[in-house]
N, C-alpha and C positions, 0 to 999 in steps of 0.2 A: 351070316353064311354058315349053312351045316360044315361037319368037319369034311366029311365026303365031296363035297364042292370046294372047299380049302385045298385038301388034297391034289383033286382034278388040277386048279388053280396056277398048283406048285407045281406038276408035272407041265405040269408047264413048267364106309362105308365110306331199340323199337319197340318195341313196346307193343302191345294189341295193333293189328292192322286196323285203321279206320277205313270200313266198307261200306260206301252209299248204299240204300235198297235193300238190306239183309230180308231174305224170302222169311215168310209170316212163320211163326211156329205153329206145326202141323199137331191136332189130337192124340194120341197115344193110340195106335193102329196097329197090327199086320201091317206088313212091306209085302206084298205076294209077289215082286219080282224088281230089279233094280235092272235097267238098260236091256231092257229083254231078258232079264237071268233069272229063274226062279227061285225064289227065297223058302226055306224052311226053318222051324225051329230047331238049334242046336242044341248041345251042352251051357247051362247055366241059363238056357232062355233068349239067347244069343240068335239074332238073322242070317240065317246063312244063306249065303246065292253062289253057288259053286257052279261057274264057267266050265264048256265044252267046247267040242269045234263046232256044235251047232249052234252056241250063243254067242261066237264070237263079238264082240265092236268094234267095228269100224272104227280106225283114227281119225284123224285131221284128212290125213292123205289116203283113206282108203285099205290101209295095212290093216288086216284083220287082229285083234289083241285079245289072247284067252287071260280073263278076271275074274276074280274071285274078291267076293264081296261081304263083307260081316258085316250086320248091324247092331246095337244095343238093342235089347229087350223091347218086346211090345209095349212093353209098359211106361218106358218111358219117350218122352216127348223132342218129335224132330222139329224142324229137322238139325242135322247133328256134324259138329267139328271131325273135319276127315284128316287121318293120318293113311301114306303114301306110302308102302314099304317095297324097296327096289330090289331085287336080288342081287347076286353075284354074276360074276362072269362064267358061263358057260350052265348056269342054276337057270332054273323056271321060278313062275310061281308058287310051289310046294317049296322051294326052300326060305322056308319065313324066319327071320331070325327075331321075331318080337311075339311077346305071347298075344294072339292077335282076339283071344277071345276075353282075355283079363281087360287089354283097353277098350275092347267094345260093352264090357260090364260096368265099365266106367264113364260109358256116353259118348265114345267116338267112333264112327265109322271108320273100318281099315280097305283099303284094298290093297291087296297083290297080284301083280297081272304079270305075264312073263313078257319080257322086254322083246323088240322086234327083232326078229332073227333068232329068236331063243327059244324053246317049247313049245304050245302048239299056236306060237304067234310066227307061224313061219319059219320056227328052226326045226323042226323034226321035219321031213322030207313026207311024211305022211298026212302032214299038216299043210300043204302044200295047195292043195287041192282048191284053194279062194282065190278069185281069181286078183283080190290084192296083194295077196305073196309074191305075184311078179314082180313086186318090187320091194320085197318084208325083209331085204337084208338088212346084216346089221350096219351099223354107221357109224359106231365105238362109243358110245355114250356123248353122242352128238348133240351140243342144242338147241341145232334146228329140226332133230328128227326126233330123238328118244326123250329128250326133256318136255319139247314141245307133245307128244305122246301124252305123256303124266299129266299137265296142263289141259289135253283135252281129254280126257276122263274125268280129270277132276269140275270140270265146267260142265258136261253132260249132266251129273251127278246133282249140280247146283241148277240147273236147267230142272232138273226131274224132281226138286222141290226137297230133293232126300239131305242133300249135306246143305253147311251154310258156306260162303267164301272164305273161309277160315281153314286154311291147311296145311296142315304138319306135313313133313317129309321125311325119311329115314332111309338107311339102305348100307349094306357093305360091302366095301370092296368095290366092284363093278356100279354097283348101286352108291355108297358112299360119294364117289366122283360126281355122279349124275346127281346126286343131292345137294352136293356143294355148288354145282352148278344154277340148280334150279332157286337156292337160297340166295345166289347173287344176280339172278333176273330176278327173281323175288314178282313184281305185278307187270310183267316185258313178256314176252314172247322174242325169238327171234326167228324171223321170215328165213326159208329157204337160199335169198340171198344175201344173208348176214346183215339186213338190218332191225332194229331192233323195236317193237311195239308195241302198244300197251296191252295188257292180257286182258280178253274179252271172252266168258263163255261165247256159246255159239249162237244163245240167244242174247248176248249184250252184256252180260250180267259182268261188272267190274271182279278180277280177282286176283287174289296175294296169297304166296305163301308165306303164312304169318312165324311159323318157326321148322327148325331143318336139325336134324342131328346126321352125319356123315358120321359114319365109321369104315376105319381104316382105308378112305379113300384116295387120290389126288388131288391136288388143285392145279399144277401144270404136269400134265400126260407124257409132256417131249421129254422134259427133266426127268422124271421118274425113273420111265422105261431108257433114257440112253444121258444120264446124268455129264455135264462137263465140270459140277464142282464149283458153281460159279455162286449157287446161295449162300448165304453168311448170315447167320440168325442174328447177328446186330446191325445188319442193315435195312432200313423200313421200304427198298426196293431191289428185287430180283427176279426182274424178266431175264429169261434164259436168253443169250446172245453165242454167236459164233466165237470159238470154234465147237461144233457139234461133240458131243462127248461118246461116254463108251459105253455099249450096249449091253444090258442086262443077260450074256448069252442063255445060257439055264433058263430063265423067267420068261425072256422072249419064245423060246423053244416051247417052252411049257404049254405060255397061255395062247400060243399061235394055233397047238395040236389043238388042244380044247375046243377051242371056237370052232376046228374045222371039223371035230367029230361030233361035236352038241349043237352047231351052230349053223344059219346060214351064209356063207359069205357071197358078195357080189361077182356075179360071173365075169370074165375076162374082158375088156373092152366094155362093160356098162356104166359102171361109172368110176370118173377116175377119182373124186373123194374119199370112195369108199372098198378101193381095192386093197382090200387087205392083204394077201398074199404078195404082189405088188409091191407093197410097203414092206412086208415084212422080210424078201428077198431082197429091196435094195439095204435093209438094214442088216442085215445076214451078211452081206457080197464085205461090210466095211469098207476102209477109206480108200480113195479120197472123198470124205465124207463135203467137205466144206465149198467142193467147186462142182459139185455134183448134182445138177439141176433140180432131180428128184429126190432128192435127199433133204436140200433145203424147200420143195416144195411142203414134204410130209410134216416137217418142223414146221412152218408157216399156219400149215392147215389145222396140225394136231390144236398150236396154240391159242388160234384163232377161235374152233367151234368148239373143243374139247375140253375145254378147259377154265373152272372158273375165272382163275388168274388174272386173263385179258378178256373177260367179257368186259369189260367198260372203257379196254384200251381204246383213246381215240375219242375220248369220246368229250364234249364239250362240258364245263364243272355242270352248267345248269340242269344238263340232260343226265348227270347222276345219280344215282340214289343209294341208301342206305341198304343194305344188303337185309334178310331177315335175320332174327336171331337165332342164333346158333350154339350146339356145343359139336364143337370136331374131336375125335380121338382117330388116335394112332395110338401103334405099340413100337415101344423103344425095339424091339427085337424081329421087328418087320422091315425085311430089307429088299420089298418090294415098294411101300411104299411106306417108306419111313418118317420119325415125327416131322423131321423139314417140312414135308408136305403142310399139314397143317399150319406148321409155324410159315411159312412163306405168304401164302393168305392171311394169316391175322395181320401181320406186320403192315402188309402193303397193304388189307382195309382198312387196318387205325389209322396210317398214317392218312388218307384219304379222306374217310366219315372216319373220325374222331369218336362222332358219339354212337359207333355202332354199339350191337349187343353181341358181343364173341365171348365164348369158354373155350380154353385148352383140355384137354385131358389125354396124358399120358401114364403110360404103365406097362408094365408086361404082362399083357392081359391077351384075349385072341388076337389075330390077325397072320398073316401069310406068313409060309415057313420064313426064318427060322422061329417066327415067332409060334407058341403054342396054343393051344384052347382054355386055356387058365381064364379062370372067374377074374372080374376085372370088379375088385369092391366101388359100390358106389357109384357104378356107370351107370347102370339100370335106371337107379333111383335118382339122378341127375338128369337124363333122359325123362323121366314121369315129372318130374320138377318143371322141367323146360316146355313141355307141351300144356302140363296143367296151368303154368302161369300165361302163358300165349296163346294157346286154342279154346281153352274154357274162362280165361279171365281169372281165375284163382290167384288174386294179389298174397294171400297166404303162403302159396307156395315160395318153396325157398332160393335165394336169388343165386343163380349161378356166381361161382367166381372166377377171375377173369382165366388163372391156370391154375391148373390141380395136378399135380404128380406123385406120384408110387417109384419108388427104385426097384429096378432088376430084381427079383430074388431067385436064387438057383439055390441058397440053402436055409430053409426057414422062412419067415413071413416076410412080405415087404415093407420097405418103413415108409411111412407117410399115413393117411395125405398130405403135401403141403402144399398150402393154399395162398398163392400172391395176385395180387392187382396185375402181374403183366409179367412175361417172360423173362426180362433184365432183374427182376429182382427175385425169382430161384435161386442163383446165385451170386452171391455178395462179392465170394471170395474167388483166389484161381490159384493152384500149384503150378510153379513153371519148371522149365528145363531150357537151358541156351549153351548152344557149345556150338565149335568154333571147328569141332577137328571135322579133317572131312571125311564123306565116304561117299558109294557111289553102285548103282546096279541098274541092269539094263532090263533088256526087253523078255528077258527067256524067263525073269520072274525066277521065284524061288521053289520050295519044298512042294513038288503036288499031293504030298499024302497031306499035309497039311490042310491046304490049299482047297480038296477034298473032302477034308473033314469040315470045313466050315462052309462048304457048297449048300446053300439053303435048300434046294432042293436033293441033289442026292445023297448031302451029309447026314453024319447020325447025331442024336444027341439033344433035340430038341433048340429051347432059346440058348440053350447054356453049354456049346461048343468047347470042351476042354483036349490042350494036347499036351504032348512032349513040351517042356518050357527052353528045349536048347537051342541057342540063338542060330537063325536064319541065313546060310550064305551066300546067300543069292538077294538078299533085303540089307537094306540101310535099316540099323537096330538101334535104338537111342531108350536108355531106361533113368527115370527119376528115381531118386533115394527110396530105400524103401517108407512105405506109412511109420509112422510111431505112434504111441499114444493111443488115442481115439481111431486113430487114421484118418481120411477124409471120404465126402461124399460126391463127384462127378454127379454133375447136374444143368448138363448141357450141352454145346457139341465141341471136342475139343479141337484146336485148333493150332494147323503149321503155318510156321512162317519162314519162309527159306529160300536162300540163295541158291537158286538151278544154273546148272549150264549142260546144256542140252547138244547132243550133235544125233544125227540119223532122223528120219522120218516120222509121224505118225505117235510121238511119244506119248503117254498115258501113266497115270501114276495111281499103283492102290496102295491104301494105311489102311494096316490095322491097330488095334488099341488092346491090348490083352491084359489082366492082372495076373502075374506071374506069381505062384504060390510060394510058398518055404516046401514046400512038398516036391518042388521040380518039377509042375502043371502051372497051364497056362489056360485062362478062359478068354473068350472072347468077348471081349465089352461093345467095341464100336468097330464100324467100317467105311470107309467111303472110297469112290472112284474121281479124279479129275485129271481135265486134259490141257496141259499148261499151253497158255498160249507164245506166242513173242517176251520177249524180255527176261530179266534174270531175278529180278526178285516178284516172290510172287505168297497169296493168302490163301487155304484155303482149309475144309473143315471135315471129318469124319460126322454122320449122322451121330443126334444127341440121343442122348441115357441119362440116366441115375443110376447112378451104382458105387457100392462103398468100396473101398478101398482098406482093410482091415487091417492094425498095425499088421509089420512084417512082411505086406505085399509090398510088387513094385509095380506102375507103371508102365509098360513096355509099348512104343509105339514099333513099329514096321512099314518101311514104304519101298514098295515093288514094283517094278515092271511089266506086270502078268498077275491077275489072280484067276488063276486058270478054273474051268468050268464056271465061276460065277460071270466075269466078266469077260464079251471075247478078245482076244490079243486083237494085237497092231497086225497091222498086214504088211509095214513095212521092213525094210530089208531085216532092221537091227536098227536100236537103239543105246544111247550110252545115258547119264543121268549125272552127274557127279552136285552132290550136296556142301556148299563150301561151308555153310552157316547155315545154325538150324534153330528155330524156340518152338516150343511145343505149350501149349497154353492150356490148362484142366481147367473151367467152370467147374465151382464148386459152393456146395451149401453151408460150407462153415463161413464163419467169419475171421475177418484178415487178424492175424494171427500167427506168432511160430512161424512156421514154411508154408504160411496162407498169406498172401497178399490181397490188396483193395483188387477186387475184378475191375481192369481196364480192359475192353477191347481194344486190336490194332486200329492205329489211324488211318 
């Protein structure tokens, strides 16, 4: 996603498929047009077929889709492995985030088409004028409508003799989501009424997508956008469960305007799926989120079409499958959708197919404020890995590993990569804190210049949020010794574990995680939102990092009642919170050691 669409965004991505039938390899030719589109010669010798509103295609259902279509060179021989590049949210197809004429000099077909409801596939109001835009709203990266979309392009394409069933996918952000989707139908289709079928071009032709890179996307859309805190990176399951959490205010506000000034949204009474506004006023109005018919309809629906997560919930072992392979990234400093996301999927697909093909890859590289547009070393080139070994067969290329991470850097380079077999062994070790004394704050939340300043959309400062270090009065403050030595490295998501007692309504709780300087500054490392439910003791985690720890910092966690502008408050009268007992637990990359212990998770 360009930064311009970031931006927009904030104001508010197995092995070879085995395919029966692979269409014959075509002589080395001129394309003089792809789907009705005219093809010219490019830069480097490259096919171009650049889409208008008079070449629109038809979807599946008749939505008209403006596509843009590149091919390799005449000179070489089709037909040819397609990569899928999805846009962002509230982007067209001109916002390409992959050099789309380097991978077509390389032998793959790319297209980029603008998602429905989005550019001149029915979101610009000018674009309007087909008479399938009567129903080109958007559907939120739905995948029975926008995934299946990608699916029928890509089977046209293989119909028309040009690609072969071999298809990559990629996309951020908005796109991202819908890639991660589309990698866990993998050769499925899912029908309008959410069941799920094998994917057939139009004319029969069997097809898969054979590999998928999501950047900085979702895997569950409810969690993301209105988080209750319930994920926990050491457990291999986390379906989001009641009580509904707390809403991204800023983020929602953001990405709500976006879509409704770039975007088509479905008119009033059309349909109640894809009422966006709708949705997005009952999630505005706040609680009582949890007895609130349409509240828990939206969760239901989000989980169900939107979201890779549960596409196979429900579903019998035999009729599952291996997902494609994949490398997902996230940025540590993207607090729209943060590394969870990716980590919540890998988890719950290891734990299922065992022998799927997943890569992690985190860094503070692009993605949604606060994160920034920093070069992310080695994504690129892990991405050209991942398609050359899967879409061209290239056994030569280099085998992904299972997670790769980069720390934070706000001063100097980042350290890494460091490359392990699986998430649990990033880190070995954990720094803890456990204390006894109490303390206690309620709903009015603490500092808003603070508060302010780490607002992802209207703070300043980029990923690397620094404030005043003087402790909080309005926050329960809790700070580990300072680093010595070496210090240490946070390499994970940290984690509380604490005795609540709760009185008033509607209670919600934000941590922050800050390294507090010798300078009398504090940065912002981690954050997270959770909405406790019943009971007094309770687990729950701030989104993961890498980030060091340098002798003479300290640790300082924060847990509040209010983070005002990023998250919206309670709507109840008043709350109270009191902390009897409290451990705060660092994952970390050293090994046990000094004030490093063996990393246990809680039980």
């Amino acid at each position: 996603m360009p930064r311009a669409a970031a931006i927009a965004c904030g104001l508010i991505a197995a092995a070879l498929i085995a395919l029966a039938g692979p269409a014959p390899k075509a002589a080395a030719e001129e394309i003089p047009s792809a789907l009705g589109i005219p093809c010219e010669a490019g830069a480097g010798g490259v096919q171009e077929c650049r889409g208008d509103l008079g070449t629109r295609v038809p979807s599946w259902d008749g939505v008209p889709l403006d596509a843009d279509i590149t091919f390799p060179p005449a000179a070489q021989d089709g037909p040819f492995p397609l990569i899928v590049y999805l846009h962002g949210w509230g982007g067209s197809k001109g916002s390409v985030g992959v050099d789309v004429n380097g991978l077509a000099q390389q032998g793959y077909a790319v297209i980029a088409y603008s998602a429905r409801g989005f550019g001149n596939s029915c979101g610009r109001e000018s674009s309007r004028n087909h008479p399938g835009c009567a129903r080109g709203w958007i559907h939120l990266g739905d995948a029975r409508f926008e995934a299946r979309d990608t699916q029928h392009l890509a089977g046209l394409l293989v119909d028309a003799g040009l690609i072969e069933p071999r298809i990559g996918v990629t996309g951020d952000s908005y796109g991202g989501g819908q890639s991660m989707i589309l990698a866990t139908l993998k050769n499925r289709i899912m029908k309008p009424n959410g069941k799920l079928r094998p994917w057939r071009s139009p004319d029969g032709e069997r097809m898969a997508i054979a590999a998928a890179a999501p950047r900085i996307g979702w895997s569950d859309l409810s969690y993301s956008l209105v988080p209750n805190g319930g994920t926990l990176d050491f457990r291999g399951h986390n379906p989001y469960h009641l009580p509904a959490g707390v809403a991204k205010d800023s983020y929602l506000t953001g990405l709500f305007l976006t879509g409704q000034t770039s975007g088509f949204y479905a008119p009033p009474g059309e349909d109640p799926d894809a009422n966006i506004p709708e949705q997005f006023d009952t999630i505005q109005a706040g609680e009582p989120y949890d007895s609130n018919p349409a509240m828990r309809r939206i969760l239901m629906e989000t989980k169900r079409y939107h979201s890779a997560y549960y596409l196979e919930r429900g579903l019998a072992k035999r009729k599952r499958t291996n997902p494609a392979p994949q490398l997902i990234y996230n940025s540590w400093a993207d607090d729209l959708f943060p590394a969870d996301e990716g980590l919540r999927y890998a988890k719950r697909i290891q734990s299922v197919h065992p022998r799927s093909k997943l890569s992690l890859f985190f860094a503070n590289g692009f993605g949604h404020p606060r994160a920034v547009f920093n070069e992310t070393p080695g994504l690129e080139e892990a991405r050209n890995a991942l398609f050359a070994r899967f879409l061209m067969g290239d056994r030569s290329a280099a085998k992904l590993p299972g997670v790769q991470t980069f720390t934070q850097n706000c001063a100097g380079a980042a350290a890494g990569p460091f490359e392990t077999r699986n998430w649990r062994k990033q880190h070995p070790g954990e720094v803890d804190l456990a204390t006894r004394t109490p303390q206690a704050f309620d709903s009015e939340g603490g500092s808003a210049a603070v508060a302010n300043k780490v607002d992802p959309i209207f703070g300043s400062g980029g990923s690397c949020r620094t404030t005043d270090a003087a402790d909080d009065s309005g926050a329960a403050t809790y700070k580990l010794p300072a680093a010595t030595g070496a210090g240490y490295t946070l390499m994970g998501s940290p984690t509380v574990i604490a005795k609540l007692d709760i009185s008033g309504e509607f209670p919600q709780v934000a941590s922050r995680l800050w390294d507090v300087a010798p300078d009398g500054t504090q940065t912002l490392v981690a954050r997270g939102l959770y909405r406790p439910d019943d009971g007094k003791n309770h687990v729950f985690q701030l989104h993961p990092n890498g980030w060091h720890f340098a002798a003479g910092h300290t640790a300082k966690l924060e847990l509040l009642g209010r983070d005002q502008g990023y998250a919206r408050p309670s709507n109840g009268s008043g709350f109270e919170i009191n902390v009897e007992r409290l451990k705060l637990e660092l994952p970390v990359r050293d090994r046990p050691g000094g004030d490093v212990r063996r990393y246990s998770p809680p039980k």
